[in-house]
Each structure stands twice: as structure tokens, then as C-alpha cells.
KEKE-3310 file (N, C-alpha, C; in steps of 0.2 Angstrom, whole numbers, plus 5000, padded with zeros to 4 digits):
npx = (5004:5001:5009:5003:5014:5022:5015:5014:5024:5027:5018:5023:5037:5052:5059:5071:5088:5091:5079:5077:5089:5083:5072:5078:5086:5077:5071:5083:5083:5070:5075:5088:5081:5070:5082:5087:5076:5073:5084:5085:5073:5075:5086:5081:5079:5086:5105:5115:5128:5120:5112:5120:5123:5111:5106:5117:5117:5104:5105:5116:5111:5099:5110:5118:5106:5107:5115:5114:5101:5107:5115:5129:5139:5151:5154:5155:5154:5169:5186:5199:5205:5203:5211:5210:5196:5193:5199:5190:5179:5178:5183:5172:5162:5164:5162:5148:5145:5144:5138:5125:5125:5126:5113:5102:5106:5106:5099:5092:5093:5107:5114:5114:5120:5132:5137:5138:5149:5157:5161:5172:5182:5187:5190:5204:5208:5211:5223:5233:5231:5225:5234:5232:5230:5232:5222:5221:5209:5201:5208:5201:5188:5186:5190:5180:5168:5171:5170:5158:5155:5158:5149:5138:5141:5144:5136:5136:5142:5136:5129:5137:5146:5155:5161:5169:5164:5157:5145:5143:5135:5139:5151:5152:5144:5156:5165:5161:5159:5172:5176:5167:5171:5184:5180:5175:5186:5193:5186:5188:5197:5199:5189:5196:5199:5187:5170:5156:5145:5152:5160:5151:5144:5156:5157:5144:5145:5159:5156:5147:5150:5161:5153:5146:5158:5162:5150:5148:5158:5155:5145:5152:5161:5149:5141:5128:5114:5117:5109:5098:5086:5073:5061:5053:5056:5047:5035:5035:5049:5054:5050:5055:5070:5069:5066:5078:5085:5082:5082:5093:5101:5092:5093:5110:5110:5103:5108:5120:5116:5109:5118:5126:5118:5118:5127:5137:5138:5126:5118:5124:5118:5106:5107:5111:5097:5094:5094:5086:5075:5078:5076:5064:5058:5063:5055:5043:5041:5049:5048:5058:5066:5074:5090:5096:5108:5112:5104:5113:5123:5124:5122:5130:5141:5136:5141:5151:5153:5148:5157:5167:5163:5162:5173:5182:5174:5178:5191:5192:5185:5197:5207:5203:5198:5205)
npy = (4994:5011:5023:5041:5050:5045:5047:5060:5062:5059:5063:5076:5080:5083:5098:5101:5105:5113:5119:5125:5135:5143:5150:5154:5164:5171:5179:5185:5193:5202:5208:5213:5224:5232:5235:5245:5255:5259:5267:5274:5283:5285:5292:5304:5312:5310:5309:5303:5295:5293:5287:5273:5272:5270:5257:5249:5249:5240:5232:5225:5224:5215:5203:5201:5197:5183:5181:5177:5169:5157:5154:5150:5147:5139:5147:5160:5181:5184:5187:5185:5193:5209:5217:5215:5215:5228:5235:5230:5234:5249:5248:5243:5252:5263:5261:5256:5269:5276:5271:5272:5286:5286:5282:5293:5301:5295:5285:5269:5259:5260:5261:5249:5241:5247:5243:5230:5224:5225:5211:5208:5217:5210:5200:5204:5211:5200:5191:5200:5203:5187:5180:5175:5167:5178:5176:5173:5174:5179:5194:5196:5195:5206:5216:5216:5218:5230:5240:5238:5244:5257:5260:5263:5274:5283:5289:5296:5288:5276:5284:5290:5301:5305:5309:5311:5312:5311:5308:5314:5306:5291:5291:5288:5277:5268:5269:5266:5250:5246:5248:5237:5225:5225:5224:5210:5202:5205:5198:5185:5182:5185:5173:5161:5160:5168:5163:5164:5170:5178:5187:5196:5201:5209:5216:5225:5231:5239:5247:5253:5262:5268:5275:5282:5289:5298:5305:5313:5322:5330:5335:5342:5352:5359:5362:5355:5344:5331:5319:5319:5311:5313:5322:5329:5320:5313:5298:5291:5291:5284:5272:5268:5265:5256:5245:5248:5242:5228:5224:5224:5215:5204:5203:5199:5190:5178:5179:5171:5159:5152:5151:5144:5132:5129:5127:5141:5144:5141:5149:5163:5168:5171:5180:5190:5195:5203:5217:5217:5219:5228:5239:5240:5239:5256:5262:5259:5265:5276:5283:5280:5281:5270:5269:5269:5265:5261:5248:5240:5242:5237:5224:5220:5221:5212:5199:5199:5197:5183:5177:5175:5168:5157:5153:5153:5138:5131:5129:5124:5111:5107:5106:5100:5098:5108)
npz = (5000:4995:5004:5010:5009:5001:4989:4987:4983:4972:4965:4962:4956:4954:4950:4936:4936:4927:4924:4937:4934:4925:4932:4941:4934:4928:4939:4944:4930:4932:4945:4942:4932:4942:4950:4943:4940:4953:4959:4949:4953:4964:4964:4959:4969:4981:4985:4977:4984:4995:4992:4991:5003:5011:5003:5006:5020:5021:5014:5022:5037:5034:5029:5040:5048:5042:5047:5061:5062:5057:5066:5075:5064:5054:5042:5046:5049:5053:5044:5038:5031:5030:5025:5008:5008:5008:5000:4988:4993:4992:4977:4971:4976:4971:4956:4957:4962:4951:4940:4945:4946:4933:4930:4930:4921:4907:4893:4900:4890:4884:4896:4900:4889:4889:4901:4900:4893:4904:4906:4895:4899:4913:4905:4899:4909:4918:4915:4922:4935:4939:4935:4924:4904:4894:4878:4863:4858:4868:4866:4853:4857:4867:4858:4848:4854:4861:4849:4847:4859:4854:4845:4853:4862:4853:4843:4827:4824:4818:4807:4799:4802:4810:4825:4838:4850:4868:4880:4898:4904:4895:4897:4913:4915:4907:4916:4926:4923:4920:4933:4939:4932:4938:4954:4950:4947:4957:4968:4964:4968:4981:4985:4985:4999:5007:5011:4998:5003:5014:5009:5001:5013:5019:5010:5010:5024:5023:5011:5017:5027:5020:5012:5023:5030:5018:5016:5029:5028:5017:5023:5034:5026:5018:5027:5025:5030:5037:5030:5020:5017:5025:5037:5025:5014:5000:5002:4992:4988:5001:4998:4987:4990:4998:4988:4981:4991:4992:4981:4975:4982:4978:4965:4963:4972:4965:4953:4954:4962:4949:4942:4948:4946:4933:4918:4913:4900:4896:4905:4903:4890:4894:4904:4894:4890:4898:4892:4879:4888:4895:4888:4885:4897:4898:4888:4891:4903:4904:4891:4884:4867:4857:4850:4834:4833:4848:4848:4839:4843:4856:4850:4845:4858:4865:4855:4857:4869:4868:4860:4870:4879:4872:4868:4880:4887:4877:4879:4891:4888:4880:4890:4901:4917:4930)
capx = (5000:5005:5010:5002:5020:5025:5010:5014:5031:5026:5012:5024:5040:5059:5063:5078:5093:5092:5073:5080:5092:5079:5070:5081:5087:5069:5071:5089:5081:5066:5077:5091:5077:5067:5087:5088:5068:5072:5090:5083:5069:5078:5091:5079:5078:5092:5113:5119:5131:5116:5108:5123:5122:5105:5106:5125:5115:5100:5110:5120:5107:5097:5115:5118:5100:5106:5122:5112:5099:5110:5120:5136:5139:5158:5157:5154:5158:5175:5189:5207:5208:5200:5212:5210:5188:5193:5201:5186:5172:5182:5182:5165:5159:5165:5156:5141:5142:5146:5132:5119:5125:5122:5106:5101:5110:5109:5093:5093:5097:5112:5118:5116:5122:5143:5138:5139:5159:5161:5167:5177:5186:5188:5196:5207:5213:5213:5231:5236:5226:5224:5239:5228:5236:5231:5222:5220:5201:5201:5211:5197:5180:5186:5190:5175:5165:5172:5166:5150:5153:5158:5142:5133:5142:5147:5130:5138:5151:5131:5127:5144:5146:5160:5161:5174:5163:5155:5141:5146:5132:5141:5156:5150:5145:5162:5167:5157:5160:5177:5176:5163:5178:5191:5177:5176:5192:5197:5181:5188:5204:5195:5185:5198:5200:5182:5164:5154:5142:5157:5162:5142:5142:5158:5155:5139:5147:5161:5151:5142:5156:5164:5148:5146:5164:5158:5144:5153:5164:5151:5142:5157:5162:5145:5134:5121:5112:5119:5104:5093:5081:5071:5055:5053:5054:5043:5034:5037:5056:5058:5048:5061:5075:5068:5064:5083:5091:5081:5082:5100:5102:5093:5100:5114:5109:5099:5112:5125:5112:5107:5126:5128:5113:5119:5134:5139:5138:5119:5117:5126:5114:5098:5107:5108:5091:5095:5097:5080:5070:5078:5076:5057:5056:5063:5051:5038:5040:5053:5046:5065:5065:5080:5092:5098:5115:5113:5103:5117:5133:5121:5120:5139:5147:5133:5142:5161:5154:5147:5165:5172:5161:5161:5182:5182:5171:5182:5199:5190:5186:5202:5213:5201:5198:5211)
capy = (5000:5019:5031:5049:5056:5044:5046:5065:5066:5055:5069:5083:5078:5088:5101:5100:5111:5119:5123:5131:5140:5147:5151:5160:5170:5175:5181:5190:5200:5205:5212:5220:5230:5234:5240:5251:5259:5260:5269:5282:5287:5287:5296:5312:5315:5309:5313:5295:5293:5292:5280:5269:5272:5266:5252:5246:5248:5236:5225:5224:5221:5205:5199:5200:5194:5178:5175:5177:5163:5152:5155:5151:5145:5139:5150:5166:5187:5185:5187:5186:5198:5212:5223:5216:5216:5235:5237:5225:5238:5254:5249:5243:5258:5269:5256:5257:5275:5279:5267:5276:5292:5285:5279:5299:5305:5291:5280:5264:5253:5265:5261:5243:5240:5250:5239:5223:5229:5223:5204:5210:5218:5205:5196:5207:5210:5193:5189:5204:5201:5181:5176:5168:5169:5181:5171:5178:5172:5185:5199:5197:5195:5211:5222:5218:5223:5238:5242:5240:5250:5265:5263:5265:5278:5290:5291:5298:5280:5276:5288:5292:5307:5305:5317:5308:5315:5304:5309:5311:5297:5285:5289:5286:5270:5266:5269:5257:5245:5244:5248:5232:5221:5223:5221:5203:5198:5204:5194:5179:5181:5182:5167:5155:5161:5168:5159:5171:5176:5181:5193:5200:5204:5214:5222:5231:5235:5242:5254:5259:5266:5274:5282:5287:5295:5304:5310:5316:5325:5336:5341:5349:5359:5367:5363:5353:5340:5323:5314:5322:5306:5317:5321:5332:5316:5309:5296:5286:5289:5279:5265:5266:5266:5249:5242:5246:5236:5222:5220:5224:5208:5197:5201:5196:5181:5172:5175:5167:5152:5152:5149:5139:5125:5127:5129:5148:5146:5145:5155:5168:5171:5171:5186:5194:5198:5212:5222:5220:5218:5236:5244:5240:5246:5262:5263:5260:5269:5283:5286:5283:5278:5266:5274:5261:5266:5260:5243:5241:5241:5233:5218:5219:5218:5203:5195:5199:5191:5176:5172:5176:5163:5150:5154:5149:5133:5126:5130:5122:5103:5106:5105:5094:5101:5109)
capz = (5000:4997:5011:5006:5007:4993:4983:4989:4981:4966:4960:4963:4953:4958:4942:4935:4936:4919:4926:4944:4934:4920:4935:4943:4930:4928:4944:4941:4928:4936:4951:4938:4932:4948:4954:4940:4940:4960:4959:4946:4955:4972:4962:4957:4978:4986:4980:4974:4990:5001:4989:4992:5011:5013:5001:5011:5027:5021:5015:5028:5041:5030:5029:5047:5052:5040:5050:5066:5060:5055:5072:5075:5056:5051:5037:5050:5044:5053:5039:5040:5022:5030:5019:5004:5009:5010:4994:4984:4994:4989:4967:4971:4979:4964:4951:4957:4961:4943:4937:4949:4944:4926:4928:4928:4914:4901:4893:4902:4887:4886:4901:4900:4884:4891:4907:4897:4892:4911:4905:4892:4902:4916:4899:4898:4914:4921:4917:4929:4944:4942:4930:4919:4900:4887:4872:4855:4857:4874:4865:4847:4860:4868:4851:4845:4859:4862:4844:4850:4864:4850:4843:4859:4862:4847:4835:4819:4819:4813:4803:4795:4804:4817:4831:4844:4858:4871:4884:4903:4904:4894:4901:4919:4910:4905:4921:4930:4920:4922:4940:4942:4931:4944:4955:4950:4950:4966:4971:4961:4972:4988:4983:4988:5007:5010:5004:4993:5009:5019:5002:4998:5017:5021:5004:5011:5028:5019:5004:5021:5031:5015:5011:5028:5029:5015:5017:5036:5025:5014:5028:5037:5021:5017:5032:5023:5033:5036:5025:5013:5017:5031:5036:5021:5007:4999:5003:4987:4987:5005:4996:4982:4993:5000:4983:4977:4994:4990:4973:4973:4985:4973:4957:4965:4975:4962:4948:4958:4961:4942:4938:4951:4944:4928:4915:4913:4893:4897:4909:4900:4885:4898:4906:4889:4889:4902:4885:4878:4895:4903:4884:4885:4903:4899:4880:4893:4910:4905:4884:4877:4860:4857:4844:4830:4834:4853:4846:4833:4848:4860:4848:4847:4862:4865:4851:4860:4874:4866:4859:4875:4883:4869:4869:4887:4885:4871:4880:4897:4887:4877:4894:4906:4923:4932)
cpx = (5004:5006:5006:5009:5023:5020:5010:5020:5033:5023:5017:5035:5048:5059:5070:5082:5091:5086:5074:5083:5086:5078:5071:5084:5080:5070:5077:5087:5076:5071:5083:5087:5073:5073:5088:5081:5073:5078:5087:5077:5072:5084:5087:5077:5085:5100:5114:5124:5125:5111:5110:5123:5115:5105:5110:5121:5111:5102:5114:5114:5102:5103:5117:5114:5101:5111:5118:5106:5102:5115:5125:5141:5148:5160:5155:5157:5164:5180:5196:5211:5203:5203:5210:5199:5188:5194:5193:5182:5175:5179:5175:5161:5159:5161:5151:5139:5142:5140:5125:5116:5122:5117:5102:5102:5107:5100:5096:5096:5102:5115:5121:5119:5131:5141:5140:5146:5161:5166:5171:5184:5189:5193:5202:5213:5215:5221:5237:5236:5229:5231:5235:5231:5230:5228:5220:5212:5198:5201:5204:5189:5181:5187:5184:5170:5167:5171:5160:5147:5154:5152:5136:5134:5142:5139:5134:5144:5143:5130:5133:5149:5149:5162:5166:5170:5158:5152:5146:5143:5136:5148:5159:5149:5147:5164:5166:5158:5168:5179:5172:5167:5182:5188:5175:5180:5197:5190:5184:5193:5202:5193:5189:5200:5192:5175:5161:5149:5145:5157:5157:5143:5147:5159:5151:5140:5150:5160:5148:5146:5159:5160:5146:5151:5162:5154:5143:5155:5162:5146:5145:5157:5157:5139:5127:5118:5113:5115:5101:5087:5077:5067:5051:5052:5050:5043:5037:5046:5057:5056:5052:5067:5077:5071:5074:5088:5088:5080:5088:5104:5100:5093:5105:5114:5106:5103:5116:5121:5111:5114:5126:5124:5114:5124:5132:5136:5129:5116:5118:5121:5107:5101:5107:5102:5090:5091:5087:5074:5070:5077:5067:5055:5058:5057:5044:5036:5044:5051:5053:5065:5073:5084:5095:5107:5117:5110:5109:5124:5130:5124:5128:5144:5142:5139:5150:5159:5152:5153:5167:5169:5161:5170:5184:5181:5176:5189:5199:5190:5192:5208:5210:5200:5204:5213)
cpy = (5006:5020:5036:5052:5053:5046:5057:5066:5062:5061:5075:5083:5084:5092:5099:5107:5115:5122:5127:5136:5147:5150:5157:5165:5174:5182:5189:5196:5204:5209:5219:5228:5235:5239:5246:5258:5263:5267:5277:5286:5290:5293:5303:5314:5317:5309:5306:5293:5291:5288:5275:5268:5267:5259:5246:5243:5243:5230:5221:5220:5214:5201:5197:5196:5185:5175:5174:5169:5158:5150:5153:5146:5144:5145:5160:5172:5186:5181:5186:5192:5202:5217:5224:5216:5225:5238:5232:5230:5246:5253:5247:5248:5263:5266:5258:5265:5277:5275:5269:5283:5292:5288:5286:5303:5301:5286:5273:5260:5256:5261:5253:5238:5241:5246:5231:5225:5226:5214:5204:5213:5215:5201:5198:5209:5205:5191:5192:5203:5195:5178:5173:5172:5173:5178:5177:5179:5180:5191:5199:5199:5203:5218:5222:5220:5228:5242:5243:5244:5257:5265:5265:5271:5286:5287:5291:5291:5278:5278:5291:5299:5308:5310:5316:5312:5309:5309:5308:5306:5292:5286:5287:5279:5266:5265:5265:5252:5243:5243:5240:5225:5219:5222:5212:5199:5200:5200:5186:5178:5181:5174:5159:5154:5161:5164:5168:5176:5182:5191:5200:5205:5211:5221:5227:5234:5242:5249:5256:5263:5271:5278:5287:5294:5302:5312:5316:5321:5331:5339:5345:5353:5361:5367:5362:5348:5334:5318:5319:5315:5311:5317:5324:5328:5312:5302:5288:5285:5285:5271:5264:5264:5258:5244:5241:5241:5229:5219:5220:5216:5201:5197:5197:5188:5176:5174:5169:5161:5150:5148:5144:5130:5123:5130:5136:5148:5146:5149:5163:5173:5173:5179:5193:5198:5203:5217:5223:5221:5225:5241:5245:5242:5252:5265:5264:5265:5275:5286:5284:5279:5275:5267:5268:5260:5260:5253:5237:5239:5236:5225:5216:5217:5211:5197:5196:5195:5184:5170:5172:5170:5157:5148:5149:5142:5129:5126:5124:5113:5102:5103:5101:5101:5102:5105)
cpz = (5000:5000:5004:5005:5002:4989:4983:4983:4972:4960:4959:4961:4954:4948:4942:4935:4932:4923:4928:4940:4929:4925:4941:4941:4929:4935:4945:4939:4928:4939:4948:4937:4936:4952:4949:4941:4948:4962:4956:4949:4962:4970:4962:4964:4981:4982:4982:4983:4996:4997:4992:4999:5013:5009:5002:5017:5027:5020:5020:5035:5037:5029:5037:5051:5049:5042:5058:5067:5060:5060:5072:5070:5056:5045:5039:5047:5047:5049:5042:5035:5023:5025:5011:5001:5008:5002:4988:4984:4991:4979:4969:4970:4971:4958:4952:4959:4956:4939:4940:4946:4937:4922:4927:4923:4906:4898:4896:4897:4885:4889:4904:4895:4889:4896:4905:4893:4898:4907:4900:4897:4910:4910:4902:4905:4921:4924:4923:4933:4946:4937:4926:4912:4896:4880:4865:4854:4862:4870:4858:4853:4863:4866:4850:4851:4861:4856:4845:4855:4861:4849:4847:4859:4859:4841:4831:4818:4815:4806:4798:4796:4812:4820:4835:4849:4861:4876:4891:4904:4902:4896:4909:4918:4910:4911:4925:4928:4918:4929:4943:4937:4936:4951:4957:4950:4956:4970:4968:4965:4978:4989:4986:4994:5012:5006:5002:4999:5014:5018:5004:5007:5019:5015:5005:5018:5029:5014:5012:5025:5026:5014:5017:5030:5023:5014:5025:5032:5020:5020:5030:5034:5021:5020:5030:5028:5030:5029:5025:5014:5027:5032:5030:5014:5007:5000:5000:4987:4994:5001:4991:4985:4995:4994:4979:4983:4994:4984:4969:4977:4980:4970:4957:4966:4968:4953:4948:4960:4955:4939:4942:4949:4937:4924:4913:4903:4890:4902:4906:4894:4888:4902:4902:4887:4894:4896:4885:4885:4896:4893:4882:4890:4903:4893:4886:4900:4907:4897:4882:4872:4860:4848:4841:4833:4842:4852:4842:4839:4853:4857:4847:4849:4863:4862:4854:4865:4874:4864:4864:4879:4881:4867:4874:4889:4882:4875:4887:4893:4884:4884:4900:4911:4925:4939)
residu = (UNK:UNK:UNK:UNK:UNK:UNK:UNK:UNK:UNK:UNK:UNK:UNK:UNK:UNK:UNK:UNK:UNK:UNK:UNK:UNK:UNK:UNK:UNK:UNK:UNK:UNK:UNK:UNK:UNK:UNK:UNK:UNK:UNK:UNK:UNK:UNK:UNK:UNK:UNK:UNK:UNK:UNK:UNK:UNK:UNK:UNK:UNK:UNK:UNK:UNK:UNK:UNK:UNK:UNK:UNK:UNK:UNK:UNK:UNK:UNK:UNK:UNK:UNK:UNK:UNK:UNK:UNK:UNK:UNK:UNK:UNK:UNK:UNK:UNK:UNK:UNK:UNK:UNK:UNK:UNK:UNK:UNK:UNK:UNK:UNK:UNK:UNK:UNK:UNK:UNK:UNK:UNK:UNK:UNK:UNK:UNK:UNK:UNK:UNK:UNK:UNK:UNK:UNK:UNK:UNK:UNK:UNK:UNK:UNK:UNK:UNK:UNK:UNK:UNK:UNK:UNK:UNK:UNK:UNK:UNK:UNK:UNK:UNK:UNK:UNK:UNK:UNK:UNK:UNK:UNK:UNK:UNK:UNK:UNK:UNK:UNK:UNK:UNK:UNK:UNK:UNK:UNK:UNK:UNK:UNK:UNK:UNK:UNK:UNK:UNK:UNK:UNK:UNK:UNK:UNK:UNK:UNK:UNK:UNK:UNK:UNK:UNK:UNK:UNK:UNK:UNK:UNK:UNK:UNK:UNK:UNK:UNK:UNK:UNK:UNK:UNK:UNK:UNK:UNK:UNK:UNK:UNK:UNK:UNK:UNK:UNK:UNK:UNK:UNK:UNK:UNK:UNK:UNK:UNK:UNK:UNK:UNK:UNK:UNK:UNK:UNK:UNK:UNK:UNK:UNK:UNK:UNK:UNK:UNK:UNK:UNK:UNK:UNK:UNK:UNK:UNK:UNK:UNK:UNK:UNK:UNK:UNK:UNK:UNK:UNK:UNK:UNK:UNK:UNK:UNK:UNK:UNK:UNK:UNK:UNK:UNK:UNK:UNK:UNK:UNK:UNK:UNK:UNK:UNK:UNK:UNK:UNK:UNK:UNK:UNK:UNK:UNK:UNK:UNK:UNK:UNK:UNK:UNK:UNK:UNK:UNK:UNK:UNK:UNK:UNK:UNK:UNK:UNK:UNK:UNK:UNK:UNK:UNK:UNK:UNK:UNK:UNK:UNK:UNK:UNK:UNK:UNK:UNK:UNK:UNK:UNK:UNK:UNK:UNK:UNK:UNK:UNK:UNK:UNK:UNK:UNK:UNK:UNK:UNK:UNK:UNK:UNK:UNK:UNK:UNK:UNK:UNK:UNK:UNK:UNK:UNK:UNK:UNK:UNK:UNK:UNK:UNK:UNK:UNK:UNK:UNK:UNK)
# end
């Protein structure tokens, strides 16, 4: 005879990986876009360091309430690499502030277009960081994307009508995306001391002390008040503020599951979809019309980082595991 709890676990059959992963990329870019929405609107109140300050602190506290849970956890926040957690949260800090700042200046598929330029340049400066070699596959996936980041940038390489000038938008852009490069391989060099919750956690401690310092340091000079989040803002901007520290967590968290259920070289093209997702929430919340130029480089560096991933892949069965 049955039991219910076989006849339970009969009807109701386990997903598979590939599924979880889909699933969580669903989720990924839901919350990507939710950080951007949330950022820009927070951003037309509050001065971008005081974004990162509240966004640090919430973080911070969900990450703490998750070591406290889990109680006296072997994979606890005491580190032994606190300077190099110092130096990680520091190029962070500037990437995301320069990406925040952006997100004000620039159309969203703009900004996520020069943001996908981040693993190219991770290519690129891998062998510096992490000693890993230079391949010609690397050095091609990274030219060619950075083609595509001209045509984001510069209109007239379109139109035929070369200007050499570049938006401070896309240059903040640029900026973050190479900030959030070196970002990831000083996290790939952690990685073999701390786990990745260790990381995520003294990250938001971290970004929340330097933006404190900070923001300590413009009030002295011209006597503005500590926060700008006061009794005076609005209602909706605390509710964005919230929205950007929980959706900045799970972008994070549920890509890093996504990869983790399934191989990177799918996972990778499911993240691609950023592109069109965040250029349809801007068409539809913000009006921006998506310019062929920016479609045109978009589609570009995609295609640098397709070789760079399918580069990878082939170099990975050619030499076995390490």
C-alpha cells in the first residue's frame, strides 16, 4: 500500500537544474530591472552617495539577520583579508556609484548596453590580477566589443558622421564597468580564502562606512544635513530606497544560484536579455525611443561576449579540469 507522502512526492516531481536555473534568472532580471527603476527614481531626491548608504545599510542588516539565523555558522563574517575586503568595497563603491549616477543622465538601454563591456574587460585584465594567459580568442572577443561600445556611444560612427565625443552618461557607464571588472576579480581572488556570503556581506558593511565617511565630509564643508532622506521626502522615494536594497540583493543572489545549477555558457545568454527587458522598461516607463546606433553596439558587444564565453568553453574541454 501507498503512504500519502510517497504518493505526495510521486504527484509533485523535483525540476531539474536547467529549470531552477531558468527560474532564477527570471528572477535575476526581474530584480536587475526593479534596481535600475528603483536607483533612478531614488536618484531624482536623494545625492547618489546616500543612495549607496541606505542600500549598504540594508544590505547589511538582511545579511547579518542571515548569520544570526543560521547561528554560530563555520562560514561566520570573521575574515582574515580584511584589507583586501577594504580594497574590493572601495572599486565597488565607485562602480556602482558611477552606474547610479548614470542611471540619471543616460537611457537605460544606454547604460546597459557600456555595462555589458564589464566581461570583456575582466578578459582582459585577468592575466594581471589572476595570472591567467592572454588568448588571441580573449584579446578578438574584447575588440570587438568595444566596437560596439563606439556605437553606443558615438551616434555619427552610425550615421557616418564621426564626432569623437561621448556623453558624461556614457562615460560614467564606461566607468562602472570597468570599476565592476576589477570588482570581480578581486572577488575571484577572495574566493579562495572567504565563501561568497562572507564577500556579499563585508561588501555592504564596507560601501556603508565609506559612504558614511563621505557624506561626514560634505556636511562639514558646506553645512548641509547629514541625510537628505528626512521628514521632508517623499513618501514614494523611502519605498524606492527599500525596493533598490532588495532587489540589489537578489539580482545578486539568484544569479549566483542560476550559475551555480547550471553551466555559465547558458546561463550567460539568459542574462543577455537584460538588454532587451531594461530597453522596454525604459520605452515603457521613461518614453526613450532606442536609437539604431545603441541597438546596433548593443548587439555587438553581446556578440564579443558570446565568443568570450564560447572561447572559454572550448579551452575548458580542450585541457580537462584543472
Amino acid at each position: 500500500m501507498t503512504t500519502s507522502g510517497t504518493a505526495t512526492s510521486q504527484t509533485r516531481p523535483k525540476l531539474s537544474s536547467l529549470t531552477r536555473a531558468v527560474l532564477w534568472m527570471g528572477v535575476a532580471l526581474l530584480s536587475f530591472s526593479a534596481t535600475a527603476i528603483a536607483g533612478r527614481e531614488g536618484g531624482r531626491v536623494l545625492p547618489t552617495t546616500e543612495l549607496i548608504f541606505w542600500r549598504s545599510l540594508f544590505g547589511s542588516l538582511v545579511l547579518w539577520a542571515i548569520y544570526r539565523w543560521n547561528g554560530a555558522a563555520a562560514d561566520g563574517p570573521q575574515t582574515t583579508i580584511l584589507p583586501l575586503h577594504t580594497l574590493r568595497a572601495g572599486v565597488h563603491f565607485g562602480a556602482q556609484y558611477a552606474w547610479l549616477y548614470a542611471l540619471t543622465l543616460i537611457p537605460l538601454a544606454e547604460l546597459f548596453a557600456l555595462e555589458f563591456t564589464s566581461p570583456l574587460w575582466v578578459a582582459l585584465f585577468a592575466p594581471l590580477v589572476l595570472g591567467e594567459r592572454l588568448t588571441g580568442w580573449r584579446m578578438t572577443a574584447a575588440a570587438i566589443g568595444f566596437v560596439g561600445a563606439l556605437f553606443v556611444i558615438e551616434p555619427g560612427l552610425f550615421s557616418g558622421r564621426l564626432q569623437l565625443t561621448a556623453s558624461a552618461g556614457a562615460l560614467y557607464a564606461i566607468a562602472s564597468a570597468v570599476g565592476f571588472a576589477a570588482s570581480i576579480l578581486l572577488t575571484k581572488k577572495m574566493t579562495r580564502i572567504d565563501p561568497a556570503l562572507r564577500i556579499l556581506f563585508w561588501m555592504q558593511v564596507l560601501q556603508g562606512l565609506i559612504a558614511t565617511a563621505i557624506l561626514i565630509a560634505m556636511a562639514a564643508y558646506d553645512g548641509r544635513p547629514l541625510f537628505a532622506l528626512g521628514i521632508a521626502t517623499p513618501l514614494a522615494t523611502c519605498g524606492w530606497i527599500v525596493v533598490l536594497g532588495i532587489a540589489g540583493l537578489t539580482a545578486h543572489f539568484s544569479l549566483t544560484r542560476a550559475i551555480g545549477l547550471a553551466d555559465a555558457i547558458i546561463v550567460a545568454p539568459m542574462d543577455f536579455l537584460r538588454l532587451p527587458l531594461i530597453a522596454t522598461v525604459g520605452a515603457v516607463f521613461y518614453a526613450e525611443t532606442l536609437r539604431p546606433s545603441v541597438a546596433i553596439g548593443a548587439a555587438i558587444v553581446v556578440l564579443g561576449n558570446a565568443i568570450n564565453i564560447w572561447a572559454e568553453r572550448r579551452t575548458k574541454l580542450e585541457t580537462g579540469p584543472a
